[in-house]
N, C-alpha and C positions, 0 to 999 in steps of 0.2 A: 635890862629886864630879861628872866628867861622868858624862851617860845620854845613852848613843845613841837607846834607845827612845823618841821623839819624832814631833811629826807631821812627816811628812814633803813635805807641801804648805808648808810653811814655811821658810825657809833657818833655819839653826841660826845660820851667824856669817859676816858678811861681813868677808873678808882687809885690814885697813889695814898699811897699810907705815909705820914710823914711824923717826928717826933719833933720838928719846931717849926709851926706855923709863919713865924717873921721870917725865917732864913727860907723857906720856901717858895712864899710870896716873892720875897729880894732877887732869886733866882728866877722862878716861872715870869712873874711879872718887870721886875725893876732890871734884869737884865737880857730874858727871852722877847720882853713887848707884851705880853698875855694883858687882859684885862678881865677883869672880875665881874661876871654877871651876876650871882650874888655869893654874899657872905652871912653866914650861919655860925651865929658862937653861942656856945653852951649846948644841950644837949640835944638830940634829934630823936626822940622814943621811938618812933615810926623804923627808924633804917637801924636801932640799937634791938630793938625784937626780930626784924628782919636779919640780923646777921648772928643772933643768940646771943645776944650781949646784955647785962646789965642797965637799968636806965643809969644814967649818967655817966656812964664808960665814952662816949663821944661830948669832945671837947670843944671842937673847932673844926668848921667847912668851910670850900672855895669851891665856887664853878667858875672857871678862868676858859678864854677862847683866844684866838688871834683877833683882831680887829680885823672886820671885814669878811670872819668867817665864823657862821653857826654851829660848827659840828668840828669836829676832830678836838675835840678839848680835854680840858685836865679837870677833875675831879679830884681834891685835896680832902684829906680827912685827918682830923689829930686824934688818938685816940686818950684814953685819961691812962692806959698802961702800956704802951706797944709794946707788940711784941717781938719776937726776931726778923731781920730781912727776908726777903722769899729767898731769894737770890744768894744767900750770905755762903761763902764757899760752893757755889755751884760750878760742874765745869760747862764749857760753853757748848755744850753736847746735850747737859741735860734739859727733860721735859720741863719744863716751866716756862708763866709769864715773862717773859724776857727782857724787849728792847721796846724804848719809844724814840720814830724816829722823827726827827727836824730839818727841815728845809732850810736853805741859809743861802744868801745871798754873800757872795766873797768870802768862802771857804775860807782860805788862809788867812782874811784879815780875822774872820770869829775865830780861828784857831788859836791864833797868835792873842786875843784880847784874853780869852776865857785862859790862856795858859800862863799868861802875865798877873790874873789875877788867883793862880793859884791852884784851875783844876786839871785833874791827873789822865792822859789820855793813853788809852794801851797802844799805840802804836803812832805814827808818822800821817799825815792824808793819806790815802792809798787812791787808785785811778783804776776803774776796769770798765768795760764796753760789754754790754746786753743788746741786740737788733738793733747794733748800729747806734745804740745812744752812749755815750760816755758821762761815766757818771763819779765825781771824788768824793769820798767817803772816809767819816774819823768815827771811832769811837770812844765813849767818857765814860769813866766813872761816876755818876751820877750819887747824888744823895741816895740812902737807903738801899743799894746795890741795885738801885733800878741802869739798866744799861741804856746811855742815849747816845742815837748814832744821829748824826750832822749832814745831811749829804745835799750836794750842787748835779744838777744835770748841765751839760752845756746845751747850751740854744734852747733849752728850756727853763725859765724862771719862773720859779715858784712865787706864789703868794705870800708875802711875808709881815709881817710888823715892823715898824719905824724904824727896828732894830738891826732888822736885817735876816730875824729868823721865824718861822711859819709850824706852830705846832696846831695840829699835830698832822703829817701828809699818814702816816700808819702806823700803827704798835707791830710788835714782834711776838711768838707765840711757837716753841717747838712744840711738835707731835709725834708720835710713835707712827701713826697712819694717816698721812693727809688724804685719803679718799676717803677715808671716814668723816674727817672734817670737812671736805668738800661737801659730801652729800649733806651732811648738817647746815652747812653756811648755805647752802643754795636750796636744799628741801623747806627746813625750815624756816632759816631767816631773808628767805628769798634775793640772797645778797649777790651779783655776777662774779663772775670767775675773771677775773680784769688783766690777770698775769699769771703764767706757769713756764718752769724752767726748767733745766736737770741738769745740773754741771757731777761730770764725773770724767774720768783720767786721770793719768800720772800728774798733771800739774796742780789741778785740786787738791788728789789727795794730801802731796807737799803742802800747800797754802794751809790747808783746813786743821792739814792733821787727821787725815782717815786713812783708815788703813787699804792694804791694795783690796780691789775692785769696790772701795766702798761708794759712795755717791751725793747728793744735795739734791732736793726736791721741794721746791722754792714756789709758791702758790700765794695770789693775792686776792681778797674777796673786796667787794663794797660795791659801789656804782660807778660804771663805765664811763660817766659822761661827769665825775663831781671827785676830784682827789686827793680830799679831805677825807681822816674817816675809815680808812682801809684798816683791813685785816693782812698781815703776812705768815702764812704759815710756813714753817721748816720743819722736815723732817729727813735726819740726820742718818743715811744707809749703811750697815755695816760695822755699825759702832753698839757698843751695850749702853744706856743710857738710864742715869736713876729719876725715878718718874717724884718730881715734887711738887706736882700738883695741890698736892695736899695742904702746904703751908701757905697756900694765896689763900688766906683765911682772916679775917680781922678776928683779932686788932694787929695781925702781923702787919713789918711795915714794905714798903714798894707798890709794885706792879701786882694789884687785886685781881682786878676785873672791868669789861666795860658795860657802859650803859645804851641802849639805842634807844630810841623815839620811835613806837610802833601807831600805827592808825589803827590797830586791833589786837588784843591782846588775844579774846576767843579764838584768833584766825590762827593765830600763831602757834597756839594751842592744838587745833587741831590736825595742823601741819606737822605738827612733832608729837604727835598719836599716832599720824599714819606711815612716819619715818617708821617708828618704834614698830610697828607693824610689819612693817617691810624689811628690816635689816633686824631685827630681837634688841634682847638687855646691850648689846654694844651700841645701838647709837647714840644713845648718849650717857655720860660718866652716872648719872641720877637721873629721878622722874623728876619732870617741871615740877617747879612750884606758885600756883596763885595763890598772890598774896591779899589779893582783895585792893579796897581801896587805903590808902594810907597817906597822914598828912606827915610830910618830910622836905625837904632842902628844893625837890623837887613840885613841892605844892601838894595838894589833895591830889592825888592821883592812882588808878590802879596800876603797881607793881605786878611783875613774875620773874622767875629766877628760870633760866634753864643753864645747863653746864654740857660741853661740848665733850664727845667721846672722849679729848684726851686730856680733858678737866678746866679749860678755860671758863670761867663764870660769865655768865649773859645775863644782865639787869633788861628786862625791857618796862618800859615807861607808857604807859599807853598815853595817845594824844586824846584833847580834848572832843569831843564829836561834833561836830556845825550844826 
């Protein structure tokens, strides 16, 4: 059953676009562990006005979680004409929705299973160390050129499903200027600053492929204390980068957008009036939009849209009031 009562520094479900519901489900669920909070077939008028779409152009919904956690989830949508990937020919440089990533217990055994049964991974585990933690890390080709990355900390184990794997620990999200998205993620959706990095040198540039003096500026938003949920922003120093923000659009298919769980939408609102106020037309890509109340996937509820300076989409969900 869903519960909007939730934290709210957390995203509750980041939007995948998919063009076959059964092979979806087969994956998220019958091979990640996810389980299905609810399922929505046939059309959703509420979230088809909400995204300019036609009624009956949505076909098929999933709200999928790990068992044993309320937040970090997948939001599945089929739509009746997808469109093209976000991601489809993009290089690993450019602005876009990007990566969701997965927690896994025994790296190598889910390496070696998911590659035995067929899917494509761009490179080998790799192994690198951040303050002392060591962390292996793969990444897949994912349905719909959505990028998922796999990763093990040692001495620290993650939450996972029966299966062995834990979606969602954070999505991935390049930007042009992560202080612009910081201010946004912490002004407005009052989310902490839970990790920052900066890898830059000759051995980076090699690994990454930047060019000399370029750099990595690596930023995690959501709640300090719950690591489900999180936001990671990159932004990529020193390189030209085509901004495709654009195309995280339904009915295209992949990495949309996410959803959070707010205790007030007006709050939220007026949070991101007085960002806008403070910083002009750049902080954020569009003006909020309230959407009122609307009945949808997610129940009778009031919607808003806002989009982040370097165009990630923010669904917020208002909870119900006590």
């Amino acid at each position: 059953m869903l519960s909007l009562n939730i934290n709210p520094k957390a995203f509750a479900y980041v939007l995948i676009s998919v063009t076959d519901m059964d092979q979806a489900l087969d994956l998220w669920v019958s091979r990640f562990g996810m389980e299905v909070v609810v399922r929505r077939r046939g059309d959703d008028p509420g979230l088809s006005r909400l995204w300019g779409l036609a009624e009956g152009d949505i076909l098929d919904q999933a709200l999928l979680v790990t068992p044993g956690r309320r937040q970090g989830g997948i939001h599945l949508v089929r739509f009746r004409q997808p469109g093209p990937a976000v991601r489809e020919g993009a290089a690993p440089t450019d602005l876009v929705p990007k990566s969701v990533d997965i927690a896994v217990h025994d790296i190598q055994s889910r390496f070696a299973e998911l590659e035995a049964a067929g899917f494509k991974f761009r490179s080998k585990i790799g192994r690198f160390e951040t303050d002392g933690i060591v962390v292996h890390e793969v990444h897949m080709n994912g349905p719909e050129s959505v990028n998922i990355v796999f990763l093990e900390m040692e001495g620290k184990p993650e939450h996972v499903s029966a299966k062995g794997y834990g979606v969602s620990p954070q999505v991935i999200a390049t930007t042009p200027d992560n202080l612009g998205e910081k201010a946004f993620f912490e002004q407005v959706l009052g989310l902490d600053e839970t990790s920052y990095h900066r890898f830059a040198g000759p051995e980076v540039e090699r690994t990454i492929g930047l060019p000399p003096g370029g750099a990595l500026d690596v930023r995690i938003f959501g709640d300090s204390d719950y690591d489900y949920g999180r936001l990671e922003i990159v932004q990529y120093e020193g390189v030209k980068s085509k901004d495709l923000y654009s195309r995280a659009t339904p009915p295209a298919r992949g990495f949309l957008s996410v959803t959070f769980f707010v205790k007030d939408i007006d709050d939220v609102l007026r949070r991101a009036a007085s960002l806008q106020q403070s910083r002009g037309a750049g902080a954020m890509r569009a003006p909020p939009r309230d959407h009122g109340v609307i009945d949808t996937i997610f129940g009778q509820v009031r919607l808003a849209t806002l989009i982040s300076p370097a165009g990630l989409v923010v669904l917020l969900v208002e909870q119900p009031k006590d």
